[in-house]
C-alpha positions in Angstrom: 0.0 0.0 0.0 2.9 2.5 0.7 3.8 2.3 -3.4 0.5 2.8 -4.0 0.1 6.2 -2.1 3.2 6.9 -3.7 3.0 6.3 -7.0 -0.5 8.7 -6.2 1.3 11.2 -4.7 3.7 11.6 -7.9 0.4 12.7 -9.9 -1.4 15.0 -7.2 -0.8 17.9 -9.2 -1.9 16.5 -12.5 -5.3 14.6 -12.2 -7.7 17.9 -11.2 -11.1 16.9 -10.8 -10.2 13.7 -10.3 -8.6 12.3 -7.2 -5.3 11.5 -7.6 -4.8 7.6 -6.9 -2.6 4.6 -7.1 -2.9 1.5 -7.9 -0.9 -1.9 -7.8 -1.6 -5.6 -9.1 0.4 -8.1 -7.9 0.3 -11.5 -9.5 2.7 -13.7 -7.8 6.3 -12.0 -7.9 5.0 -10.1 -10.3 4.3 -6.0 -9.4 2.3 -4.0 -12.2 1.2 -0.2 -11.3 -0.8 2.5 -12.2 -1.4 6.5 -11.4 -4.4 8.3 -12.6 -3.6 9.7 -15.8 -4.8 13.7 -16.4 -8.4 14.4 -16.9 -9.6 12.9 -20.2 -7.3 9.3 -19.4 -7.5 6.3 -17.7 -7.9 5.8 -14.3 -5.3 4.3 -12.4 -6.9 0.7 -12.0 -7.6 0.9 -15.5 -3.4 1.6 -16.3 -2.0 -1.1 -13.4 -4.9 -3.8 -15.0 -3.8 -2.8 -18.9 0.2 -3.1 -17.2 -0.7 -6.8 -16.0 -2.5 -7.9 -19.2 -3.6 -11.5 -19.0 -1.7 -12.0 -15.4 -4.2 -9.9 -13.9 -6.5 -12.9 -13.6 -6.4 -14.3 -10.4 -4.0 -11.4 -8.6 -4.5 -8.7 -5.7 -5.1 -5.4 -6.7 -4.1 -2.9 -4.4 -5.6 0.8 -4.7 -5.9 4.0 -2.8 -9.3 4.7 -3.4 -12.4 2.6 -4.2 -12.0 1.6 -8.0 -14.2 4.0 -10.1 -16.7 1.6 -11.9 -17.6 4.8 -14.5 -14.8 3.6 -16.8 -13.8 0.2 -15.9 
């Protein structure tokens, strides 16, 4: 969870309206992530989820806020 408020953190000044957020899937030993893009991109489950491809089946997903369902 701490990479995942930091990887949000990195984008706090670039996501206005949104919230900023981070996100991580981990499948195994394997560590995909995501930050909220600017307005107009993806959301940051949406990035970490694209990141993990077909391994994102079956993993944890970590995120600083409640996924958006809006765009999923």
């Amino acid at each position: 969870m701490r990479r995942a408020l930091t990887l949000a953190a990195a984008v706090r000044t670039r996501t206005a309206p949104n919230p900023w957020v981070g996100c991580l899937v981990v499948a195994g030993h394997d560590v995909f992530e995501g930050a909220t893009e600017p307005p107009g991109g993806p959301h940051a489950e949406v990035v970490a989820l694209a990141a993990a491809g077909r391994l994102a089946a079956g993993a944890t997903l970590y995120t600083t806020l409640e996924p958006c369902a809006t765009r999923v």
